[in-house]
MITITOR-283617 format. One line per field, with one value per residue (C-alpha): x, y, z; residue in one letter. Coordinates in steps of 0.02 Angstrom, whole numbers, plus 50000, padded with zeros to 5 digits. Example, Ala and Ser with C-alpha at 12.3 -4.5 7.8 and 13.67 -1.06 7.14 Angstrom:
2
px	[50615/50684]
py	[49775/49947]
pz	[50390/50357]
nutor	[A/S]
***
This chain:
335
px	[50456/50605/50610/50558/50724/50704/50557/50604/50770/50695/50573/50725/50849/50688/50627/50852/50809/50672/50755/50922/50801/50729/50865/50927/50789/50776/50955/50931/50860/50884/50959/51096/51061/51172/51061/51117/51071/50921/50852/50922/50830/50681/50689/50700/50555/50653/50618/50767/50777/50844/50718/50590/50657/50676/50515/50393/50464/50554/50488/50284/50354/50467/50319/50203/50334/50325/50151/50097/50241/50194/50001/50038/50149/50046/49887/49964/50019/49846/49758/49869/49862/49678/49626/49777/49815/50017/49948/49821/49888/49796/49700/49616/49457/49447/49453/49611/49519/49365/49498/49583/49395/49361/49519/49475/49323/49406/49512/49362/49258/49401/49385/49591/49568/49476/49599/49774/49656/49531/49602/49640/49487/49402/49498/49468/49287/49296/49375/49248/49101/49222/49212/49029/48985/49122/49048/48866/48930/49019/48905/48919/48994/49157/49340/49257/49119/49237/49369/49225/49165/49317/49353/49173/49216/49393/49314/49176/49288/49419/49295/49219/49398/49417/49270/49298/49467/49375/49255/49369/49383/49560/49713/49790/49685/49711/49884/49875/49761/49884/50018/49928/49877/50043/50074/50194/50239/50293/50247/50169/50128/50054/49903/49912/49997/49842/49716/49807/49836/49668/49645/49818/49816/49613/49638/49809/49742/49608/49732/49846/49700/49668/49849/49815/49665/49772/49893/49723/49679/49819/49727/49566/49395/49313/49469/49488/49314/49336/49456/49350/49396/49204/49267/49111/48963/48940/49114/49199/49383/49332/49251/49401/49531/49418/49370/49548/49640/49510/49515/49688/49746/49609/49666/49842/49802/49712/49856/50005/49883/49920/50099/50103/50192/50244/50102/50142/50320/50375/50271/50347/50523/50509/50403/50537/50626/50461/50468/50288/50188/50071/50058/50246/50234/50114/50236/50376/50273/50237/50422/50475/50343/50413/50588/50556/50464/50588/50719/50614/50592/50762/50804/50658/50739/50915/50859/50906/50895/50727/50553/50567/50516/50348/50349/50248/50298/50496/50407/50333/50495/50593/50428/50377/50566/50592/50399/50459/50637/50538/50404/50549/50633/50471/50467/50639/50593/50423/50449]
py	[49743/49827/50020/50087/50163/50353/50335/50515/50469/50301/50418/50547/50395/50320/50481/50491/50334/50379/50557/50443/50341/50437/50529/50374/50321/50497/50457/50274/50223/50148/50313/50393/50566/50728/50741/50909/50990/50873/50962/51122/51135/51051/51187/51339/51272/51203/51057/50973/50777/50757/50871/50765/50598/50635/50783/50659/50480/50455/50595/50517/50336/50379/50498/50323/50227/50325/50319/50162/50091/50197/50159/49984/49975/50088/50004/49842/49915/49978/49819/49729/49831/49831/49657/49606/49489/49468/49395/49538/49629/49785/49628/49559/49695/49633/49809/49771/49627/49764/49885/49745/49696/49890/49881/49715/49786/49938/49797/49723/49854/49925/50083/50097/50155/50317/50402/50351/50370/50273/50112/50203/50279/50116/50031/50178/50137/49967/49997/50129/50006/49875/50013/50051/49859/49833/49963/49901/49734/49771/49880/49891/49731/49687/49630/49460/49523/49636/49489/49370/49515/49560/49368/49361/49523/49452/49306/49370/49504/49354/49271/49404/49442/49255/49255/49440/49356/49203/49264/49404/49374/49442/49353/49490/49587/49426/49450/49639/49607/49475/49587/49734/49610/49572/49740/49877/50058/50074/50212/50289/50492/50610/50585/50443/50507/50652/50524/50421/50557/50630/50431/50424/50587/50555/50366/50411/50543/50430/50291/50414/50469/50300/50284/50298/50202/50055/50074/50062/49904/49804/49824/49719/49817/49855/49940/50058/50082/50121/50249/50345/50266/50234/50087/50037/50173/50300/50380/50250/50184/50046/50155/50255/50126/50033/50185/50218/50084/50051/50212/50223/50039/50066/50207/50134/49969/50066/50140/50008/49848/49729/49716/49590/49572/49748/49772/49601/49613/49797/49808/49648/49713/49897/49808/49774/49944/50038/49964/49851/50004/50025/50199/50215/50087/50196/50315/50192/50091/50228/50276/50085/50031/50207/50144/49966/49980/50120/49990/49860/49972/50018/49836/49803/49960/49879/49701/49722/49538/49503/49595/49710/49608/49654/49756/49640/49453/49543/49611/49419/49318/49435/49469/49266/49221/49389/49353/49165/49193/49293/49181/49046/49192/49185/49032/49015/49132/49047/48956]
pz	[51431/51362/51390/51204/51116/51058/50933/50871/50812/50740/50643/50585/50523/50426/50354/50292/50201/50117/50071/50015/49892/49824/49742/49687/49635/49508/49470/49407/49253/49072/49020/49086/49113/49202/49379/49406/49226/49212/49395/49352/49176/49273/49424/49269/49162/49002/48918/48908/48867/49038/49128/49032/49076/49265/49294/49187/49216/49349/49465/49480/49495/49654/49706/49686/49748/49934/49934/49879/50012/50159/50133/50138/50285/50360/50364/50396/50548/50586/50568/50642/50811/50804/50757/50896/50749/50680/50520/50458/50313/50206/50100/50240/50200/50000/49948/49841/49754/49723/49660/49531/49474/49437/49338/49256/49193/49124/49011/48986/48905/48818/48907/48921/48740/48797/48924/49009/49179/49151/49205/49380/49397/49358/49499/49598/49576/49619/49789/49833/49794/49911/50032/50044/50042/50191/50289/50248/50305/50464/50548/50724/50731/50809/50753/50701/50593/50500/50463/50391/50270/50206/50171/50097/49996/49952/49888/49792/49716/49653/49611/49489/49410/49358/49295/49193/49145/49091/48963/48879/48695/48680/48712/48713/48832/48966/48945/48994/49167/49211/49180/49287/49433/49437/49538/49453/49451/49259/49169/49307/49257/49371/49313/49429/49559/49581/49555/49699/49809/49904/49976/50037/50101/50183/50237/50302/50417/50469/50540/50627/50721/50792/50880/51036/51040/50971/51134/51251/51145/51194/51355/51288/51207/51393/51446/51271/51295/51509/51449/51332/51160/51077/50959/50887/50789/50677/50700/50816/50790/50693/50559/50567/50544/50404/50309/50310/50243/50151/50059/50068/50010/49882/49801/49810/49695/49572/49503/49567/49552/49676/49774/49914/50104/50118/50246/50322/50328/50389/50536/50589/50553/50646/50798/50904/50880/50951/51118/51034/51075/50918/50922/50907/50771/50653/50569/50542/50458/50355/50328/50311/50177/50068/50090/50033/49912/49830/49842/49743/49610/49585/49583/49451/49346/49375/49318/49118/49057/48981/49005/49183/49323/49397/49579/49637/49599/49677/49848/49866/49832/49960/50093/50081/50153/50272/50355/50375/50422/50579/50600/50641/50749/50848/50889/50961/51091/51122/51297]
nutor	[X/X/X/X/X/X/X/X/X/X/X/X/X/X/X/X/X/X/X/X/X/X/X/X/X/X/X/X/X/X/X/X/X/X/X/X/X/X/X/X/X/X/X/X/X/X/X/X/X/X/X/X/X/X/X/X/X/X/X/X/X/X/X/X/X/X/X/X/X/X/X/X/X/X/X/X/X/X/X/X/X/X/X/X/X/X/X/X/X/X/X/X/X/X/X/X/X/X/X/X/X/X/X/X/X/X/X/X/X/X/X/X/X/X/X/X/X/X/X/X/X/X/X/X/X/X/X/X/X/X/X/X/X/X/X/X/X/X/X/X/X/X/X/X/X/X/X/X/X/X/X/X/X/X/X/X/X/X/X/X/X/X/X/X/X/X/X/X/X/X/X/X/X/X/X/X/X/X/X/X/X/X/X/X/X/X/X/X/X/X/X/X/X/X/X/X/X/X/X/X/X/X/X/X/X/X/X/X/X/X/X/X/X/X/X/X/X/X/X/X/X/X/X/X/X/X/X/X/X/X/X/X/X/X/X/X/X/X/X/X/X/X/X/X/X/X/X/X/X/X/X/X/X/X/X/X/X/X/X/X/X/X/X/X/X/X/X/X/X/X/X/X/X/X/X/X/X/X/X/X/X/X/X/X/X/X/X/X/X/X/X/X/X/X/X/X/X/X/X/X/X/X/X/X/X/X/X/X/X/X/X/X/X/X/X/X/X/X/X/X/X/X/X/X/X/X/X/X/X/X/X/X/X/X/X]
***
């Protein structure tokens, strides 16, 4: 194996990125507005239409935009180390698909017409039910029992949101879940951003913690175990990784709705770069998802021909291509 490069530096020229985009991202927009007097009137208190535009528009969707991205390439990295599977992704446990029924059934009931937060907090509430069926589900079972409940839940979750879709007496109301499935960070106010930000912050923790377990895994279960890692129980490393993303991701699509391949695609990308030590792979991850997905938003803002383009149909047309261009990558090297 290659000696790992300098997974500090990695970490520093990532977290540059992120730093880089997202002052972009507060500079770009519809409406061109002076940074400097915008931040300045922001930083002094006055409500200036600049201040406004960048404090109350711009400022909660770049603040989304970092976490939604990092929980995703986070936990992708995560579940990918511990089910020793390339392919896993954060909806492989079906607590997205619990998240966009809870949201469904906020459109449904026409509880959107109560508060701005309810349609979070519904999806909110769908991926903590997801959460406390996939942990009733999985148990003390192993990698295998936990990838056949979250298909089951994945299933039964899609299957629920057809059918919500399929008996809602408003065309109109279809229209909007199809538009919020589609995955997207407009309109985003911190409202959203605090009702998004005690999972991140919880599940986030949670995965960290299981780093160095992940390295001992590459090993195989009895050796993480021979070393001291308890992977299976009350407080093992398999509750702690699925609690986690769970928690995290789940939090994450009930305010974004649902944006594809990030967690696929950017552990994939940064692997080689960490020396394919998981531990090492965990923060940039973190740091890759925020920068990607900032960059697909400014492109979505910069698109100005017809209707804005939604997050998440752009992160599938440019993830489906990157994942395959590596997948053929692979298999070049493949003896």
């Amino acid at each position: 194996m290659k000696p790992a490069p300098n997974a500090l530096l990695l970490n520093i020229m990532l977290l540059a990125g992120v730093a880089g985009l997202s002052c972009a991202s507060l500079m770009w927009g519809e409406t061109r507005v002076m940074f400097a007097h915008a931040l300045a009137d922001l930083l002094a208190g006055r409500h200036g239409a600049g201040a406004v535009i960048v404090g109350q528009l711009r400022l909660p969707r770049t603040l989304l935009a970092i976490m939604v991205g990092g929980t995703l390439g986070l936990s992708g990295a995560v579940l990918q180390g511990y089910l020793r599977n390339p392919l896993a992704d954060p909806g492989i446990l079906g607590v997205s698909g619990g998240a966009a029924l809870g949201a469904v059934s906020v459109f449904y009931t026409g509880l959107m017409q109560v508060s701005i937060a309810a349609l979070p907090l519904g999806g909110l509430t769908g991926a903590l039910c997801a959460v406390v069926v996939l942990m009733g589900l999985v148990g003390r079972g192993g990698t295998l029992v936990l990838l056949l409940a979250g298909a089951a839940l994945s299933s039964f979750a899609a299957a629920l949101t057809a059918l919500v879709l399929n008996l809602v007496p408003s065309p109109y109301a279809s229209f909007e879940i199809m538009h919020w499935l589609m995955g997207s960070l407009t309109d985003r106010t911190f409202a959203h951003v605090w009702i998004c930000l005690p999972g991140v912050a919880c599940g986030t923790l949670l995965m960290l913690s299981a780093g160095r377990a992940l390295d001992a895994l590459t090993l195989g279960e009895d050796v993480a175990e021979s070393l001291g890692f308890r992977l299976h129980g009350a407080w093992g490393i398999q509750t702690r990784i699925v609690l986690g993303a769970a928690v995290a991701v789940g939090s994450c699509v009930a305010v974004s709705g649902a944006i594809g391949f990030v967690g696929l695609v950017v552990p994939h990308l940064l692997r080689p770069l960490v020396g394919y030590q998981p531990s090492r792979l965990l923060v940039p991850s973190f740091l890759g998802g925020s920068m990607l997905l900032l960059l697909a938003d400014m492109v979505v803002r910069a698109v100005t021909v017809g209707p804005e383009l939604q997050l998440g149909v752009l992160t599938a047309l440019v993830g489906a291509p990157v994942f395959l261009a590596r997948v053929i990558m692979l298999k070049r090297t493949v003896p």
